[in-house]
PDB file of N, CA, C and O in Angstrom, chain B, residues numbered from 101:
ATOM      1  N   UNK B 101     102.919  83.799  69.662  1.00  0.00           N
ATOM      2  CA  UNK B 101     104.126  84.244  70.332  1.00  0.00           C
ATOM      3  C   UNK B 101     103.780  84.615  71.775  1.00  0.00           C
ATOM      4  O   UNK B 101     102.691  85.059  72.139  1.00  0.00           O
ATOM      5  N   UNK B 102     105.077  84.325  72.723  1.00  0.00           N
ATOM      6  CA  UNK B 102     104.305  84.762  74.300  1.00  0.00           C
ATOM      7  C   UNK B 102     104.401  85.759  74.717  1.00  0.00           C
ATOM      8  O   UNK B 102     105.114  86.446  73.985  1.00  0.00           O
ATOM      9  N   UNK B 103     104.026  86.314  75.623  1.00  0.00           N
ATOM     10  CA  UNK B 103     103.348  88.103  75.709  1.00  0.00           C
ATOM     11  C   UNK B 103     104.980  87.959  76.344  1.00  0.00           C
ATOM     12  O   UNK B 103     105.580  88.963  75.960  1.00  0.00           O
ATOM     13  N   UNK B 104     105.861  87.117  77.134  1.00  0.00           N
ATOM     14  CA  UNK B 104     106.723  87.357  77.696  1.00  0.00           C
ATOM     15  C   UNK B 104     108.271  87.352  76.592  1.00  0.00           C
ATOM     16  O   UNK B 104     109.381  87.883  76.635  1.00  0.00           O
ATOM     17  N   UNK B 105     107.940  86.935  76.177  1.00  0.00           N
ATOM     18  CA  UNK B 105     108.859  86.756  74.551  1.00  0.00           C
ATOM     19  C   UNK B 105     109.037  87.822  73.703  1.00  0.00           C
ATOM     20  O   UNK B 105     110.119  88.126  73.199  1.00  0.00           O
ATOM     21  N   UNK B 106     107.577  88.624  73.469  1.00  0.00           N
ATOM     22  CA  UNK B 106     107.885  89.898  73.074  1.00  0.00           C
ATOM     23  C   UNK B 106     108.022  91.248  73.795  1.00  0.00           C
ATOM     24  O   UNK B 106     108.194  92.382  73.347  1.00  0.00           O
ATOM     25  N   UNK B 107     107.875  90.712  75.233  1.00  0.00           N
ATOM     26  CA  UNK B 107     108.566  91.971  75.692  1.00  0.00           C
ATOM     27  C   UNK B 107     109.985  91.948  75.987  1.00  0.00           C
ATOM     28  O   UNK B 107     110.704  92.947  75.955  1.00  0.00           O
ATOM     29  N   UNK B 108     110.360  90.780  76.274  1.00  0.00           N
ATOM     30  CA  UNK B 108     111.704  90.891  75.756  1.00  0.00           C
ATOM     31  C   UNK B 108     112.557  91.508  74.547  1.00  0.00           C
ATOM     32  O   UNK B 108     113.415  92.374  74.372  1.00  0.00           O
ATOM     33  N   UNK B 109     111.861  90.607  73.848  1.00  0.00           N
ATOM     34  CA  UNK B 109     112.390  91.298  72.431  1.00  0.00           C
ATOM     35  C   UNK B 109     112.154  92.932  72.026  1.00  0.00           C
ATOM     36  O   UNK B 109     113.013  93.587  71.435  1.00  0.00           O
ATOM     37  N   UNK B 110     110.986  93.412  72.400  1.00  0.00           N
ATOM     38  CA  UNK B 110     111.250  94.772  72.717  1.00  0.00           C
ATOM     39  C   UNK B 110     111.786  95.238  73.701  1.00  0.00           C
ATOM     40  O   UNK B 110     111.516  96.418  73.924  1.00  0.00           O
ATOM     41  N   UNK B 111     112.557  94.665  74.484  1.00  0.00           N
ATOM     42  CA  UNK B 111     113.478  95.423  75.397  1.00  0.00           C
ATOM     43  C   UNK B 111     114.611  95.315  74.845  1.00  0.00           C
ATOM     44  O   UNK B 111     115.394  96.247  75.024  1.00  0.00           O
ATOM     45  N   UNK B 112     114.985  94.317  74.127  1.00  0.00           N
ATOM     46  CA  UNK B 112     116.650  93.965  73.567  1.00  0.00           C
ATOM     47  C   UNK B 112     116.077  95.159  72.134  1.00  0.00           C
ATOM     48  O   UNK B 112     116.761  96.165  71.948  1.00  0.00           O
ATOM     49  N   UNK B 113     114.951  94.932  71.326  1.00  0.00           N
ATOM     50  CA  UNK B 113     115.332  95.879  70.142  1.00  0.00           C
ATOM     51  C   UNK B 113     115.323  97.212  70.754  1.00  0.00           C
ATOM     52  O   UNK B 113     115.866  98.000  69.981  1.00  0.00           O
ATOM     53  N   UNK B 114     114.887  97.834  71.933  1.00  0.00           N
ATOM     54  CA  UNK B 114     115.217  99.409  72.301  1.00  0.00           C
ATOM     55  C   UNK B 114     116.701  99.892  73.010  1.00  0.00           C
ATOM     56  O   UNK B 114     116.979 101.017  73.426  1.00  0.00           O
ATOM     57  N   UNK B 115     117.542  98.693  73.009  1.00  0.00           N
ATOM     58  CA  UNK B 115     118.651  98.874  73.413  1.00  0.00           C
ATOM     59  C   UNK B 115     119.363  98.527  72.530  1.00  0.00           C
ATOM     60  O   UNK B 115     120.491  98.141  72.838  1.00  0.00           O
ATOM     61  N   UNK B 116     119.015  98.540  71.318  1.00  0.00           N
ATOM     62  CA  UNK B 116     119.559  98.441  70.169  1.00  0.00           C
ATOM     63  C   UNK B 116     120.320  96.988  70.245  1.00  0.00           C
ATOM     64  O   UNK B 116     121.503  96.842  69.935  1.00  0.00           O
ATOM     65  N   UNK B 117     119.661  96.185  70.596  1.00  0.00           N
ATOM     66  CA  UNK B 117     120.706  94.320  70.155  1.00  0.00           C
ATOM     67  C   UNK B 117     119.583  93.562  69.618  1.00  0.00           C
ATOM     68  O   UNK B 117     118.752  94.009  68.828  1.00  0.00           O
ATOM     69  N   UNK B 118     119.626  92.025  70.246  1.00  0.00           N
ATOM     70  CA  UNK B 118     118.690  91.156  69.814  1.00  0.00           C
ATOM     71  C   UNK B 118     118.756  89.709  70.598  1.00  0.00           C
ATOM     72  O   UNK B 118     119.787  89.312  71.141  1.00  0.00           O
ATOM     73  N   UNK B 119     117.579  89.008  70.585  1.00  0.00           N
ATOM     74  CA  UNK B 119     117.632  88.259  72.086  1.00  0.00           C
ATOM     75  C   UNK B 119     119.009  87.023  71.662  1.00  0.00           C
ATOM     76  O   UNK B 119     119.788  86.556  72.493  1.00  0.00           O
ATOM     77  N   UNK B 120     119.004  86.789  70.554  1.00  0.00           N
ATOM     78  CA  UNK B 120     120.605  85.978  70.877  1.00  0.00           C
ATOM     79  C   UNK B 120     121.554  86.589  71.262  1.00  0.00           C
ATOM     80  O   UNK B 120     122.236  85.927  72.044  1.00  0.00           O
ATOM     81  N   UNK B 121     122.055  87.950  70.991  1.00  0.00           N
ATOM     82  CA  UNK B 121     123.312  88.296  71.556  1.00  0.00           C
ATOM     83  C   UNK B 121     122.470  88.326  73.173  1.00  0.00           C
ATOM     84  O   UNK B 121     122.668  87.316  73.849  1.00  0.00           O
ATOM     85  N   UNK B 122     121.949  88.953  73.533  1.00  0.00           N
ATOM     86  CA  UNK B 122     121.225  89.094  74.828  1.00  0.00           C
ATOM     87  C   UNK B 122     121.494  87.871  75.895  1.00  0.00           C
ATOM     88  O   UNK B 122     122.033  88.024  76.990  1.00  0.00           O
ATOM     89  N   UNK B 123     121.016  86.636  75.364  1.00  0.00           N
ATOM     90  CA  UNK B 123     121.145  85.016  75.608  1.00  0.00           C
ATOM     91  C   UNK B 123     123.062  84.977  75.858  1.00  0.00           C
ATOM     92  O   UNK B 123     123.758  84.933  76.872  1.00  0.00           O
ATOM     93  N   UNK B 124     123.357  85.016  74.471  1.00  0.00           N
ATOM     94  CA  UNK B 124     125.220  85.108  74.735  1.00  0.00           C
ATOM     95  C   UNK B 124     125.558  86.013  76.137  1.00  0.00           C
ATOM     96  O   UNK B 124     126.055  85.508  77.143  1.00  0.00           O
ATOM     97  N   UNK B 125     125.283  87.086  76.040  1.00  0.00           N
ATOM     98  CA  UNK B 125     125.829  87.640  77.204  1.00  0.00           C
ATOM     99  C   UNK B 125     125.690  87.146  78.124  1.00  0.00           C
ATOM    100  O   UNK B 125     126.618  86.637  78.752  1.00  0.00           O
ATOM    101  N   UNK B 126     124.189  87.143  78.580  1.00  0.00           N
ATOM    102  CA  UNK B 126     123.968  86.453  80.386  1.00  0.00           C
ATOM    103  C   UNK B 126     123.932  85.086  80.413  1.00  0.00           C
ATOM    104  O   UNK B 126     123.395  84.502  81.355  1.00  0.00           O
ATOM    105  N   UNK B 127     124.638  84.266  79.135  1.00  0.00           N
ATOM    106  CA  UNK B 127     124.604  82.829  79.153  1.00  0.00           C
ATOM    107  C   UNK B 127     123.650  82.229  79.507  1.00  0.00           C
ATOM    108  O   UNK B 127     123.572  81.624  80.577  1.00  0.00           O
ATOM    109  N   UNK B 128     122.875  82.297  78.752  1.00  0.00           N
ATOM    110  CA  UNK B 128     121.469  81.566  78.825  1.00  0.00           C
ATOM    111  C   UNK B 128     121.103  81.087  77.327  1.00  0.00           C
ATOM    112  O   UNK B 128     121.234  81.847  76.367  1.00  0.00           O
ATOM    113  N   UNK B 129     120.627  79.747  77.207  1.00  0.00           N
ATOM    114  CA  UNK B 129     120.404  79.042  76.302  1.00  0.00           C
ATOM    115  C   UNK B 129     119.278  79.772  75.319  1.00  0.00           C
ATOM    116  O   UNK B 129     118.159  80.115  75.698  1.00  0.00           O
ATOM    117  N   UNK B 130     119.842  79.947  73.894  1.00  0.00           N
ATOM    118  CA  UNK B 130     119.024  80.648  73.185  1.00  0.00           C
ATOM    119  C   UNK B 130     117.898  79.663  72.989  1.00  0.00           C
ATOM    120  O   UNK B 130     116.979  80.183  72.356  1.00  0.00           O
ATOM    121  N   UNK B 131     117.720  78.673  73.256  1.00  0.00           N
ATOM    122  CA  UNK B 131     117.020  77.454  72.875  1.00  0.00           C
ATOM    123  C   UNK B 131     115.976  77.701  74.089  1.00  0.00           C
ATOM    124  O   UNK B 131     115.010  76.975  73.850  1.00  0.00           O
ATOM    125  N   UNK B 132     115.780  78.355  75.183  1.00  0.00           N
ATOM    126  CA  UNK B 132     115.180  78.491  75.864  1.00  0.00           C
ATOM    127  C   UNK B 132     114.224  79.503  75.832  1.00  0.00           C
ATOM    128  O   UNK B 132     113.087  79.501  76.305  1.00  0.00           O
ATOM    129  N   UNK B 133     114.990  80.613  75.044  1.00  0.00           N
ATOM    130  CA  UNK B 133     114.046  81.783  74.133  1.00  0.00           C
ATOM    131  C   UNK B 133     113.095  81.262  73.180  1.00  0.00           C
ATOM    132  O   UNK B 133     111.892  81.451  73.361  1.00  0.00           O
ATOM    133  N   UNK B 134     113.454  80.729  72.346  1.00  0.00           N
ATOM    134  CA  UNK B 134     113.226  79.891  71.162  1.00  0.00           C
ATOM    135  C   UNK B 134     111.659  78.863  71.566  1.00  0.00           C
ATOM    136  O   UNK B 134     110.709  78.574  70.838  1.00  0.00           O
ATOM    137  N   UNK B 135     111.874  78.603  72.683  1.00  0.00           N
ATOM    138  CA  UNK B 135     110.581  77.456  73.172  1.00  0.00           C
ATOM    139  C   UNK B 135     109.645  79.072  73.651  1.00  0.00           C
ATOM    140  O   UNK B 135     108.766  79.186  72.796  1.00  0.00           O
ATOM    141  N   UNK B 136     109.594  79.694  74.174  1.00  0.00           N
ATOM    142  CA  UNK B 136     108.995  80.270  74.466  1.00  0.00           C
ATOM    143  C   UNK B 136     108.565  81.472  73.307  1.00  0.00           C
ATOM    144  O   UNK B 136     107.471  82.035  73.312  1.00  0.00           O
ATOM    145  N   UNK B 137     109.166  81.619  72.764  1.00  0.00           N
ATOM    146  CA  UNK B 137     108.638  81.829  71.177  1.00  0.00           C
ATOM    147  C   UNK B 137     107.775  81.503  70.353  1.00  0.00           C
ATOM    148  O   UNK B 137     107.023  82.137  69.613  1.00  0.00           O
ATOM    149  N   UNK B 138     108.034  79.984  70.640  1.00  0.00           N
ATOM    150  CA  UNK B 138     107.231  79.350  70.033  1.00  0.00           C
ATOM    151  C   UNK B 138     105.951  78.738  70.662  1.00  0.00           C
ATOM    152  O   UNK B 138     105.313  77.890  70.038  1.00  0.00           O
ATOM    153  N   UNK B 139     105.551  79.183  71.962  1.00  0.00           N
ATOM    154  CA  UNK B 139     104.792  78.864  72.520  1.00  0.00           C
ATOM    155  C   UNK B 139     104.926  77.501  73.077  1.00  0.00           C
ATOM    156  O   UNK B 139     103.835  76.966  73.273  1.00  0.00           O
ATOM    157  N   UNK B 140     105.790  76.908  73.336  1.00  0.00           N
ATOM    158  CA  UNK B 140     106.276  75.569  73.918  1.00  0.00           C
ATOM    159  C   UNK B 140     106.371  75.334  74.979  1.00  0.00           C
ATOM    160  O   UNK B 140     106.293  74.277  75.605  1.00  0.00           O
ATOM    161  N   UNK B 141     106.616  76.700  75.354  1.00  0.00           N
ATOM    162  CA  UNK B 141     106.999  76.559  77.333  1.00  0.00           C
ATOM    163  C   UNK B 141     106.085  78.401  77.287  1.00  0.00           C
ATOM    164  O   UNK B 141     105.989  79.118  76.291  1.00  0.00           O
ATOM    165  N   UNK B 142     105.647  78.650  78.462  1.00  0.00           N
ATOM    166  CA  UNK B 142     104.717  79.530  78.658  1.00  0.00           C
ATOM    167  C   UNK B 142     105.732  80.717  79.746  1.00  0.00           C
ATOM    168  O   UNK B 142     105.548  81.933  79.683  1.00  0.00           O
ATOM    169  N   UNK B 143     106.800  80.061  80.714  1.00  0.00           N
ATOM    170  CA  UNK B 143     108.052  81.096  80.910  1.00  0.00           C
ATOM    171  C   UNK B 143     108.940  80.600  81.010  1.00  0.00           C
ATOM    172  O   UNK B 143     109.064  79.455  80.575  1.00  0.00           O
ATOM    173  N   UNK B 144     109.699  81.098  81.480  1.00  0.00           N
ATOM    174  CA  UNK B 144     111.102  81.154  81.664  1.00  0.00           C
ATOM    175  C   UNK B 144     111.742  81.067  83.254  1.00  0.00           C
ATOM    176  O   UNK B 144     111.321  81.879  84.078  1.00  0.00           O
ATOM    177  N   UNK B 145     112.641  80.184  83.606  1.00  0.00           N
ATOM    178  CA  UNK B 145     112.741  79.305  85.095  1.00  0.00           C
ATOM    179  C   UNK B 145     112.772  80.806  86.279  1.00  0.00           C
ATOM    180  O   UNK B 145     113.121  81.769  85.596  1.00  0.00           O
ATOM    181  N   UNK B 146     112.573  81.160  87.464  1.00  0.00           N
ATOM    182  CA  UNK B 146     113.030  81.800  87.900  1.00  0.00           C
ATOM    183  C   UNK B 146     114.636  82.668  87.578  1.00  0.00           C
ATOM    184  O   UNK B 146     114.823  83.883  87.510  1.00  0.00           O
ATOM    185  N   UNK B 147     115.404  81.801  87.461  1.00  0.00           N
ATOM    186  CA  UNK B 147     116.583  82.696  87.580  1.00  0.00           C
ATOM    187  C   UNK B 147     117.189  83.251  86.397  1.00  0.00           C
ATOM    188  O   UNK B 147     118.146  84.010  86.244  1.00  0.00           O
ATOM    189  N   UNK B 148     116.360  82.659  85.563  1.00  0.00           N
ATOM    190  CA  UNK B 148     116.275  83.524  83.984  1.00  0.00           C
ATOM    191  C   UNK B 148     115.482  84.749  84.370  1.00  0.00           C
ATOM    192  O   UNK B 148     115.904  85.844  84.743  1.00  0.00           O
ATOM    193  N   UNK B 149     114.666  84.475  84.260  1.00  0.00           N
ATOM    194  CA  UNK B 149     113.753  86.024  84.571  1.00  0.00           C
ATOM    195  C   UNK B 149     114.425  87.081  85.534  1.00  0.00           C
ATOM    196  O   UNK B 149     114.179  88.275  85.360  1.00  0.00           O
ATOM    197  N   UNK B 150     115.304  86.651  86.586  1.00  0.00           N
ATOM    198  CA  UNK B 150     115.775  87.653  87.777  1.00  0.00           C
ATOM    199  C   UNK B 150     117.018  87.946  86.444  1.00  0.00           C
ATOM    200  O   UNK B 150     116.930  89.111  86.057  1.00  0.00           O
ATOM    201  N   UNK B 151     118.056  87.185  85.739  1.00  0.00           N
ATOM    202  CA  UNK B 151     118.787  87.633  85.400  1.00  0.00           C
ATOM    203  C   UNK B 151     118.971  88.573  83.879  1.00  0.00           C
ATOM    204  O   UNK B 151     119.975  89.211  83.564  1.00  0.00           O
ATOM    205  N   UNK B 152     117.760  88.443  83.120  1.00  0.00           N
ATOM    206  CA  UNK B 152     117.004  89.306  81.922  1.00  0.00           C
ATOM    207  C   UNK B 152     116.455  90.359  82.470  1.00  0.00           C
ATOM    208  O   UNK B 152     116.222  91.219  81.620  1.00  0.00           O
ATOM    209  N   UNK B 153     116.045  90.754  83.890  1.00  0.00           N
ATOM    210  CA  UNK B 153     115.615  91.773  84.370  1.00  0.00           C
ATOM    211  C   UNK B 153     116.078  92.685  85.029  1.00  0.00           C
ATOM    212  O   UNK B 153     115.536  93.775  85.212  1.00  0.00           O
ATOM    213  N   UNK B 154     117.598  92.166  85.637  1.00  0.00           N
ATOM    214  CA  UNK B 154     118.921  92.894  85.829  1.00  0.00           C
ATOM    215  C   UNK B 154     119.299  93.341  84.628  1.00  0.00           C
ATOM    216  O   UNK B 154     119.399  94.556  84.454  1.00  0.00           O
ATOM    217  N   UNK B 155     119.518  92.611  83.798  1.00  0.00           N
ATOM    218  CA  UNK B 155     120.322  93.347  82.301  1.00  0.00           C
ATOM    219  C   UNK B 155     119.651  94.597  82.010  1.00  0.00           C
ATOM    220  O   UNK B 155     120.250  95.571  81.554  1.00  0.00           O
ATOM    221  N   UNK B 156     117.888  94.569  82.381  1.00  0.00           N
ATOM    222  CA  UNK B 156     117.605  95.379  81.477  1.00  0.00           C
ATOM    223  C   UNK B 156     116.822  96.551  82.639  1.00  0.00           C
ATOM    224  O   UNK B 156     115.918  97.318  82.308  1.00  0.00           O
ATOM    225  N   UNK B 157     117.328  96.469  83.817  1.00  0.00           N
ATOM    226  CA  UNK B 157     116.854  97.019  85.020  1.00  0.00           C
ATOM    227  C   UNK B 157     115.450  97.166  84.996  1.00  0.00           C
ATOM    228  O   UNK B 157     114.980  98.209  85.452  1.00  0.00           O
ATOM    229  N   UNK B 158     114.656  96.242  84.513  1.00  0.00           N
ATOM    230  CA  UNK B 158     113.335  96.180  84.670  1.00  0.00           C
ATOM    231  C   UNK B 158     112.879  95.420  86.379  1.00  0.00           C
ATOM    232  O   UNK B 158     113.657  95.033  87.251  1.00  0.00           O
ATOM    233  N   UNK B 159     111.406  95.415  86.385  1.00  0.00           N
ATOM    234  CA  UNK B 159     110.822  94.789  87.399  1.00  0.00           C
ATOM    235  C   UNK B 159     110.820  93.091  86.724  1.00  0.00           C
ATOM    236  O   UNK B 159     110.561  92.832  85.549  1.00  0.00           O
ATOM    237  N   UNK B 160     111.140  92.169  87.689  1.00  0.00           N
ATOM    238  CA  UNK B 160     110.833  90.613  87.108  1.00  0.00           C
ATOM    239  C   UNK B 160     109.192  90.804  86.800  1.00  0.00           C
ATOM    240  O   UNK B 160     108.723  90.238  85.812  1.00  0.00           O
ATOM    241  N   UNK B 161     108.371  91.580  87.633  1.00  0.00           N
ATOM    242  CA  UNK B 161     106.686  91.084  86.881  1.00  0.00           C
ATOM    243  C   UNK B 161     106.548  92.131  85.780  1.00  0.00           C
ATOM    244  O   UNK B 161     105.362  92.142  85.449  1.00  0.00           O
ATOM    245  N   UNK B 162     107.066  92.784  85.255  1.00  0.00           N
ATOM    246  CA  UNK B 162     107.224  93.846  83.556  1.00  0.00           C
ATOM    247  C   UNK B 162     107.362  92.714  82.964  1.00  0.00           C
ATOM    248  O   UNK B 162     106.350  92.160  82.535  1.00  0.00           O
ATOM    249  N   UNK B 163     108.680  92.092  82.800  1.00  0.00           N
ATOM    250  CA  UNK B 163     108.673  90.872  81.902  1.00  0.00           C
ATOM    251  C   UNK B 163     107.899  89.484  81.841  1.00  0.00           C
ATOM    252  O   UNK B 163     107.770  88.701  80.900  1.00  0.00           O
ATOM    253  N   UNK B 164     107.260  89.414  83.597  1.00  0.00           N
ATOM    254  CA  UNK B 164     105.713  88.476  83.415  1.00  0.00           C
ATOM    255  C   UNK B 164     104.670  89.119  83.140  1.00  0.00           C
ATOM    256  O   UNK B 164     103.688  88.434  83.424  1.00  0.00           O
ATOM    257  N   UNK B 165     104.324  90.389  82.604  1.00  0.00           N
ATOM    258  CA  UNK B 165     103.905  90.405  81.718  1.00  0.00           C
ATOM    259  C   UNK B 165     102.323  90.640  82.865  1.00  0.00           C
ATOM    260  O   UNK B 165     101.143  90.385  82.622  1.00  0.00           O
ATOM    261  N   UNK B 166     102.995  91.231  84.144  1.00  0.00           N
ATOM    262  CA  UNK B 166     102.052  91.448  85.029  1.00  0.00           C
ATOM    263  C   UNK B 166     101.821  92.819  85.442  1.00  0.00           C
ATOM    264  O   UNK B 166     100.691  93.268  85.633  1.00  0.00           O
ATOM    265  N   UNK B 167     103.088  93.604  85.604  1.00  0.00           N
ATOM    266  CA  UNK B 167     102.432  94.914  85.446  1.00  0.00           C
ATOM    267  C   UNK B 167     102.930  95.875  84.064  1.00  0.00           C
ATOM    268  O   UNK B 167     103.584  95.322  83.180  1.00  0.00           O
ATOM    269  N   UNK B 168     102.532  97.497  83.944  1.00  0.00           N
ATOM    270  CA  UNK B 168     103.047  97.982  83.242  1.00  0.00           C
ATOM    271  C   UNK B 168     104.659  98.819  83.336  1.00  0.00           C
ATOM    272  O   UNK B 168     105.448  99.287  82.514  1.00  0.00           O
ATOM    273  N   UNK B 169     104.591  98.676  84.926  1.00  0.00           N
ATOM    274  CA  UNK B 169     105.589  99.451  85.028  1.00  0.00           C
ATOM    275  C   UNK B 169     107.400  98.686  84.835  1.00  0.00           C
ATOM    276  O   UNK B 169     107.791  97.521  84.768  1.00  0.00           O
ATOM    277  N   UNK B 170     107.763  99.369  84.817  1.00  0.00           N
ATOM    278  CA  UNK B 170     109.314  98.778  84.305  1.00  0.00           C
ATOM    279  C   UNK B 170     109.760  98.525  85.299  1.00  0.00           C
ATOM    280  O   UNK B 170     110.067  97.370  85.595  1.00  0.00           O
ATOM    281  N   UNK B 171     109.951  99.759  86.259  1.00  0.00           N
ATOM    282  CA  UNK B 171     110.663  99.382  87.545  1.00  0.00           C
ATOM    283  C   UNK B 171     109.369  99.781  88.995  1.00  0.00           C
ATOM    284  O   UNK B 171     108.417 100.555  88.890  1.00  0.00           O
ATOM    285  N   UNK B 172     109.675  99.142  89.977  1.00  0.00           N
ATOM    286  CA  UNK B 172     109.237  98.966  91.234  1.00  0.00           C
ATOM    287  C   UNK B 172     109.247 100.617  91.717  1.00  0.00           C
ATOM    288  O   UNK B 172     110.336 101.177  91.601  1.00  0.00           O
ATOM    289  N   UNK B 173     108.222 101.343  92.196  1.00  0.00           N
ATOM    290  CA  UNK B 173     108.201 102.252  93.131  1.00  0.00           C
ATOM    291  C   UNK B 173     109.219 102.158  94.250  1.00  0.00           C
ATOM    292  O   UNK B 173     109.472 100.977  94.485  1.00  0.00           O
ATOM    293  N   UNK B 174     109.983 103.125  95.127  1.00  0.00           N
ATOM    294  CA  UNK B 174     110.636 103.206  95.906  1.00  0.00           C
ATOM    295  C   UNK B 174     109.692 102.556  97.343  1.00  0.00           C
ATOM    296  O   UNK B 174     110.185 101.791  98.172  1.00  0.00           O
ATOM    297  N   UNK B 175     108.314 103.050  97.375  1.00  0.00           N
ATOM    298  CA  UNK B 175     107.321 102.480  98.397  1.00  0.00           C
ATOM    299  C   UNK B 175     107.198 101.102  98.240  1.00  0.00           C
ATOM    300  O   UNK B 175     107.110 100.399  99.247  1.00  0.00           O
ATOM    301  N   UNK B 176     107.176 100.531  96.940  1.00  0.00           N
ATOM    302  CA  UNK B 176     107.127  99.357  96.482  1.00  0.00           C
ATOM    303  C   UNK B 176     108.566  98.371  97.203  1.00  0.00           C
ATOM    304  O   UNK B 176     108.362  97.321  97.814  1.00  0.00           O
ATOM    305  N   UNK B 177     109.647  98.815  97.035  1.00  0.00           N
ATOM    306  CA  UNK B 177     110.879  98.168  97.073  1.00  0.00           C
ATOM    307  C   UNK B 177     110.671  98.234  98.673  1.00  0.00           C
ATOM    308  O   UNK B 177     110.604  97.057  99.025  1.00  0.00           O
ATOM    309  N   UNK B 178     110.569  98.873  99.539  1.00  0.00           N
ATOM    310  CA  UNK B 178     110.656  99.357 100.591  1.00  0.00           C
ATOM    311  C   UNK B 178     112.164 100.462 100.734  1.00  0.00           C
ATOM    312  O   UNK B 178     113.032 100.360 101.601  1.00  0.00           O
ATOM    313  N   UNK B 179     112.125 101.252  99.861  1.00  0.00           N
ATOM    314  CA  UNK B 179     112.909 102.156  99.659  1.00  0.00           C
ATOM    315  C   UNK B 179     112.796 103.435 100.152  1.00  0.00           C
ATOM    316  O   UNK B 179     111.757 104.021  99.844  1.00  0.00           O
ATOM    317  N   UNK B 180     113.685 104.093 100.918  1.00  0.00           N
ATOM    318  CA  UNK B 180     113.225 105.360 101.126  1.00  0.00           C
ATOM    319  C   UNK B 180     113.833 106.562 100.440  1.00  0.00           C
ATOM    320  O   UNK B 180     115.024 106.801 100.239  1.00  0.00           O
ATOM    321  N   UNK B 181     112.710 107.299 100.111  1.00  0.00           N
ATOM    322  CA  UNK B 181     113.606 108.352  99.372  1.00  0.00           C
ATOM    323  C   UNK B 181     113.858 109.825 100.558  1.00  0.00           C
ATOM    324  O   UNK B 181     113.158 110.188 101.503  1.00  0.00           O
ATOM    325  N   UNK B 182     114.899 110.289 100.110  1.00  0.00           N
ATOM    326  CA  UNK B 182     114.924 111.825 100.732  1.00  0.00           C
ATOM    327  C   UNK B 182     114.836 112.859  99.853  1.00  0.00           C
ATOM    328  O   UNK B 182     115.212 112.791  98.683  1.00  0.00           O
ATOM    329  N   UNK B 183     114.449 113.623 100.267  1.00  0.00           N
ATOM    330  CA  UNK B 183     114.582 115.039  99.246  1.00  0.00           C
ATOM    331  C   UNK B 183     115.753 115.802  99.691  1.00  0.00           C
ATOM    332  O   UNK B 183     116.278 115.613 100.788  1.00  0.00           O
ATOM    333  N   UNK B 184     116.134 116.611  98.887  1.00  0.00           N
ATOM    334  CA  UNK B 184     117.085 117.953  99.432  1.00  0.00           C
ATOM    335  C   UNK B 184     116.826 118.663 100.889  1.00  0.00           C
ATOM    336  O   UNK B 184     117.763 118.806 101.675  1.00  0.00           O
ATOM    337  N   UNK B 185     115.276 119.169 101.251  1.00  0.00           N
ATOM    338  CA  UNK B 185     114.879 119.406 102.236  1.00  0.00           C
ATOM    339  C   UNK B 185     114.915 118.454 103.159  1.00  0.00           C
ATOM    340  O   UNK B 185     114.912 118.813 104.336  1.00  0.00           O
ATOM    341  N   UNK B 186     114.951 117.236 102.882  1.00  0.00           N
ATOM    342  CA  UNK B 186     114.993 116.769 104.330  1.00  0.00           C
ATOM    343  C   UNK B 186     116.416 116.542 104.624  1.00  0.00           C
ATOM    344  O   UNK B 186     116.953 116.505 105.732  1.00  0.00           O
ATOM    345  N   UNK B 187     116.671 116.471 104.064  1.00  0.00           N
ATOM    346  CA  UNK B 187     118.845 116.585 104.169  1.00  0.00           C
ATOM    347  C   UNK B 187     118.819 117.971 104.794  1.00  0.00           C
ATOM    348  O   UNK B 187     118.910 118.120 106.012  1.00  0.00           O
ATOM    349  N   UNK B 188     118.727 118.713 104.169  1.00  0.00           N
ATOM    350  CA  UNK B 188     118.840 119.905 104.725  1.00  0.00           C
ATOM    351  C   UNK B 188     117.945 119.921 106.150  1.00  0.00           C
ATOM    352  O   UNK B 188     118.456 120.505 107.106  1.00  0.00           O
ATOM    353  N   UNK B 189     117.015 119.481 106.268  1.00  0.00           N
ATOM    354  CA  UNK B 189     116.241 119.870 107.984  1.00  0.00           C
ATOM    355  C   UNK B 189     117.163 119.478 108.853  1.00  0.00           C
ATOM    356  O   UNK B 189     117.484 120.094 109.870  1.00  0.00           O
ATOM    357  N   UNK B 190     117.765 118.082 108.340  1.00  0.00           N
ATOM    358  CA  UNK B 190     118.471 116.898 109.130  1.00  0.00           C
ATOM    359  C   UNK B 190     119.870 117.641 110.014  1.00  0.00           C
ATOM    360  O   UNK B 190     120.209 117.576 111.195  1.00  0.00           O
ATOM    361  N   UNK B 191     120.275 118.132 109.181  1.00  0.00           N
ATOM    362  CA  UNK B 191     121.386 119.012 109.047  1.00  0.00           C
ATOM    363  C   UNK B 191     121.529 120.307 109.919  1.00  0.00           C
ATOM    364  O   UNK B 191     122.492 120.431 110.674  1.00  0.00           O
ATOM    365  N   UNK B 192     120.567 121.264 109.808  1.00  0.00           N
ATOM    366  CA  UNK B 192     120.473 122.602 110.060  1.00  0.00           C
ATOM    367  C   UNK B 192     118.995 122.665 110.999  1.00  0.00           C
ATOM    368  O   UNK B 192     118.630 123.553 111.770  1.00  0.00           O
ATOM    369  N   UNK B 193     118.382 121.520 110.666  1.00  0.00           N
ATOM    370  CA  UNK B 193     116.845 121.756 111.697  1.00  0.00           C
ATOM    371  C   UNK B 193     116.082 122.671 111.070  1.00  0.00           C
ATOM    372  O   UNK B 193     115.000 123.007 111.553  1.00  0.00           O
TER     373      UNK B 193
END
């Protein structure tokens, strides 16, 4: 089975479904799960992976099966975070 196949499937069984309804929803060919299941195809096309990784607000490399983390660091994204204090400095100095 492919390391990317079952993390799927443990992402659909912790949200309580299963990768066919999963497939039904974001319309994607269960037959495409199914090869990669079975070790037939090794992933899944780009825009499968971007759109299984929206559903499940993961990182696309969690489900390649490249890192551990689920989602991207804010440093990572190029995201910035603020705190309360800096709102507040911004504000009042």
């Amino acid at each position: 089975m492919s390391t990317m196949y079952e993390i799927i499937d443990s992402l659909c069984k912790g949200r309580g479904t299963n990768v066919t309804a999963m497939c039904k929803e974001l319309d994607i060919a269960r037959s495409s799960l199914s090869e990669l299941s079975r070790g037939r195809s090794k992933t899944l096309s780009a825009d499968k992976i971007v759109k299984i990784s929206k559903y499940f607000d993961v990182d696309p490399d969690f489900l390649l099966g490249k890192t551990d983390q689920k989602q991207k660091t804010p440093a990572e994204t190029g995201e910035r975070t603020v705190s309360d204090a800096d709102i507040m400095f911004a504000l009042w100095g």
